[in-house]
C-alpha positions in Angstrom: 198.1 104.2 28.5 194.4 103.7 28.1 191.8 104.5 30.6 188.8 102.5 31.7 185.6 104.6 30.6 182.6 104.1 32.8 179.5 106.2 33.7 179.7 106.7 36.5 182.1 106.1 39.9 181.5 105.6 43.2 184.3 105.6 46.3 184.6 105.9 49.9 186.6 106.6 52.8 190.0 107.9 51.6 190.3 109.3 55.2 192.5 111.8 54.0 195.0 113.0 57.0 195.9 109.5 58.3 198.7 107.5 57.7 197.1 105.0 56.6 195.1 106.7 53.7 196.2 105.0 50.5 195.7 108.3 48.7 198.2 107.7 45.9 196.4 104.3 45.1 193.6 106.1 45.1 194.7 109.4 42.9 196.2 106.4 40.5 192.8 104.8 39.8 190.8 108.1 39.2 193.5 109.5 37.0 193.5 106.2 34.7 189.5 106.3 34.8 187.1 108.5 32.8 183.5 109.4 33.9 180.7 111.3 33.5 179.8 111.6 37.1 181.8 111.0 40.5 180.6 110.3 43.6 183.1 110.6 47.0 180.3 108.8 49.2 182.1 110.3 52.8 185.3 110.2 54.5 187.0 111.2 52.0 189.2 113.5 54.8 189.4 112.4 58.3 188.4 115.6 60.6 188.3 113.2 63.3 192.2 113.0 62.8 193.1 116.0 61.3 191.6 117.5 65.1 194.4 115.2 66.8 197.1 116.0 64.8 196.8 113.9 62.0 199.0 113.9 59.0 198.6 115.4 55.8 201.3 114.5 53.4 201.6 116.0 49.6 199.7 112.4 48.0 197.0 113.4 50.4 197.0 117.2 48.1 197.8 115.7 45.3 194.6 113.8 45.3 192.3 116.5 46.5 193.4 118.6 43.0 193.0 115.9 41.0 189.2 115.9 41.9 189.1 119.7 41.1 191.2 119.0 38.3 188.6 116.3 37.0 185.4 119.1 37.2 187.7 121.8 35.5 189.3 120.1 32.4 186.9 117.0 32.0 183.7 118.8 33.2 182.7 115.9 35.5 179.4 116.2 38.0 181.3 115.5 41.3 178.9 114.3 43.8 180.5 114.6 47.9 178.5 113.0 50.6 178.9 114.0 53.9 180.4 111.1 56.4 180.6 111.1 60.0 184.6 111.8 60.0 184.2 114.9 57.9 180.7 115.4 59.7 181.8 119.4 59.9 180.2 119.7 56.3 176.7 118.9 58.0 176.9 122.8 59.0 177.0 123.9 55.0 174.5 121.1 53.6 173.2 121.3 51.0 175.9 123.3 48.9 176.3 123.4 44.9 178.8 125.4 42.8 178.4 124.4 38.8 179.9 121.0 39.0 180.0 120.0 42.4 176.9 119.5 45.1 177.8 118.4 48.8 175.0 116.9 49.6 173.5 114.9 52.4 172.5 112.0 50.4 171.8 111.8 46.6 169.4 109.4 44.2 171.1 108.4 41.5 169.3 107.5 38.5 170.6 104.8 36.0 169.8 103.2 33.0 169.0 100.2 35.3 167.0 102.1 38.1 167.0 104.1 41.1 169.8 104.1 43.6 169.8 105.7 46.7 173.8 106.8 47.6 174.5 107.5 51.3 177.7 107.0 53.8 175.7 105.0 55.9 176.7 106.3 59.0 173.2 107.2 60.0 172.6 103.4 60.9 175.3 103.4 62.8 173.8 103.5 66.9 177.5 104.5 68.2 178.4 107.2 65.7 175.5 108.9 66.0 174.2 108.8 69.6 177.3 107.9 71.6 180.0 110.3 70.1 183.3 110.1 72.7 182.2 106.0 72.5 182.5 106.2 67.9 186.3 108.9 68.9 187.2 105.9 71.6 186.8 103.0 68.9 189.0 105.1 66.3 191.1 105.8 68.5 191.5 101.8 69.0 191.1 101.2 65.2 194.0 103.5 64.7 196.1 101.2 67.0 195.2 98.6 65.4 196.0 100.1 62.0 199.5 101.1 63.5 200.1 97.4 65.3 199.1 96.3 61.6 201.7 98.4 59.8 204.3 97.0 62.0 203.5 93.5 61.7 203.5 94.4 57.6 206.7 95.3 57.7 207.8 92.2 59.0 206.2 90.4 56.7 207.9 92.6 53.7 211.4 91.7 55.7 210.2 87.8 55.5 209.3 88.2 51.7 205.5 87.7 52.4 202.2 89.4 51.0 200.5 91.8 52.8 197.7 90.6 55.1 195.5 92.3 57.0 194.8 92.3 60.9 192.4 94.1 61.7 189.9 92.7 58.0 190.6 89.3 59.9 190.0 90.3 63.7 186.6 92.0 62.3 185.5 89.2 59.7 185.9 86.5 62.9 184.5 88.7 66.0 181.2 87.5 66.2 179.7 90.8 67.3 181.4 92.7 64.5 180.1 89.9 61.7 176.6 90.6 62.7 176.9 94.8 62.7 177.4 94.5 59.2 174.8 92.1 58.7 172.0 94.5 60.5 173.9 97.4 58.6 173.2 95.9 55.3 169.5 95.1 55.9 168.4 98.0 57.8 170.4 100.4 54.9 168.0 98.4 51.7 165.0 98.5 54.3 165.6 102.5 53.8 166.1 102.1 49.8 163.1 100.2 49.5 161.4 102.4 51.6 162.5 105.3 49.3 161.0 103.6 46.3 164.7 103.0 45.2 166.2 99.6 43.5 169.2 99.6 45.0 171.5 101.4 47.8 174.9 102.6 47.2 177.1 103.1 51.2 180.6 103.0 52.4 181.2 103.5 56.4 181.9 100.2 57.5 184.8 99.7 55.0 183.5 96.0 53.9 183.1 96.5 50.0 180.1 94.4 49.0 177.5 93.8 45.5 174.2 91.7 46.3 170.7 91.4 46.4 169.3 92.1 50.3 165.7 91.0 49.5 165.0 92.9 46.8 167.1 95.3 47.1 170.7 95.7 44.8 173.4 96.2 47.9 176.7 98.2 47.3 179.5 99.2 49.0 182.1 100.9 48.5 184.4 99.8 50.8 187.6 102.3 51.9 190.9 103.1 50.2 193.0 102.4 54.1 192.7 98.5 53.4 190.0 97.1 51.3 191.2 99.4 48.2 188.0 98.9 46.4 185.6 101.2 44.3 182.8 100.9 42.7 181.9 101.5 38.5 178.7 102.1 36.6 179.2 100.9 33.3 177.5 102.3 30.4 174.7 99.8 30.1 174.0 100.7 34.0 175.9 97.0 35.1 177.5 97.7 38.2 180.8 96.8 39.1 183.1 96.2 41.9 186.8 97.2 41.3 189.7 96.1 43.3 192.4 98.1 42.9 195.0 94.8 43.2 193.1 93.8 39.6 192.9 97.1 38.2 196.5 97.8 38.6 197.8 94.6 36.5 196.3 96.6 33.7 197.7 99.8 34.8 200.4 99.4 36.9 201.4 102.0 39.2 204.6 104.0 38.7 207.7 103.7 40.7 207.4 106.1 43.8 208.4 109.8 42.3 209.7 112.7 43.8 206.4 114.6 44.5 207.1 117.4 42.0 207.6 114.7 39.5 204.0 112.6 40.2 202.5 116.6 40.4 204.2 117.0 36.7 202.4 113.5 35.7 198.9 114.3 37.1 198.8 117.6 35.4 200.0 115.9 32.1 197.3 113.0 32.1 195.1 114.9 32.5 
């Protein structure tokens, strides 16, 4: 099957050690996806969880050695950026070992400018100053998530799509509408400030391309609901991929055994 051949890729917030981490979506669009360099812009495993139990589950490994497996055999720069629920890395920062640098934030240069590449969690008030306040709200996020999957399955049982509760409860909630807002303009304040084009974030999980001022806005977005990354093309356009589009044009497999899927990712390769 042929793989989409871009730059560069940027994602965000696996969250790696919750149920809710779409892992195998996401090991199914970096194994059908070729690049030069790969950025995993924070969260990529949830600490935060993994401390409260958590759950780890072979897609979750599975994707972490396909990300080795991509430096080793394809000799790809792997770029990780510290995030506020795998803030324990802050301790080691910065670290580099031949292809991979964790890093605190990184510039990346492309052929259509400067881009500043950050979580994003440092404009968050909460996370940062308040911490039992930013544990409390996951805590009620993961409730929410939970509450979600329920209602989900109901909808399977009634032969409807999936929707999602808590992208609607947070795209209504005034207050919530206008954290993202001041998120988006004081994170391409920053970029301009750092003589940068553009600004490349996840953290809030609300994927996004567009100008703030002058300023070229991305986001990530999160592989728990938004399933969304983001691709530099080889001309330097930037792209934002769904992974609901991407998979019409390579679908993902029947669910394996996980010996079987482990057999497949070390043949594709």
């Amino acid at each position: 099957m042929s793989k989409l051949h871009v730059r560069t890729v940027i994602l965000s917030d696996v969250h790696l050690g919750t149920p809710d981490s779409k892992a195998r979506e996401a090991a199914h669009f970096l194994r059908h996806t070729r690049c030069e360099k790969l950025i995993l812009n924070g969260d990529i495993i949830d600490g935060w969880q993994l401390v409260r139990g958590g759950r780890w589950t072979n897609a979750h490994t599975r994707f972490v050695r396909l990300v080795l497996k991509t430096m080793e055999k394809r000799g790809t720069q792997v770029i990780y950026l510290r995030g506020n629920h795998d803030d324990v890395l802050a301790k080691f920062l910065p670290f580099e070992f031949e292809n991979l640098a964790v890093v605190e934030e990184h510039i990346h240069e492309g052929p259509r400018g400067r881009y500043l590449v950050l979580h994003g969690d440092v404009f968050d008030t909460v996370t940062r100053n308040f911490v039992f306040l930013a544990h409390l709200g996951d805590w009620g996020y993961q409730m929410l998530l939970t509450l979600n999957r329920t209602y989900n399955h109901w909808r399977v049982w009634r032969g409807k799509e999936y929707w999602s509760l808590s992208k609607a409860i947070k795209g209504r909630v005034k207050s919530a509408v206008n954290h993202v807002s001041k998120f988006e303009n004081h994170i391409a304040r920053l970029a301009r400030e750092r003589g940068c084009d553009g600004v490349i974030c996840g953290h809030i999980h609300t994927p996004a391309d567009m100008m703030v001022d002058s300023v070229h806005y991305l986001n990530s977005g999160d592989w728990v609901e938004s399933l969304t990354a983001i691709v530099e093309h080889w001309d330097g356009r930037f792209e934002l991929v769904h992974f609901a589009d991407f998979v019409r044009d390579h679908p993902l497999p029947e669910a394996e055994e996980p010996a079987e899927l482990a057999v497949l990712a070390d043949a594709e390769m």
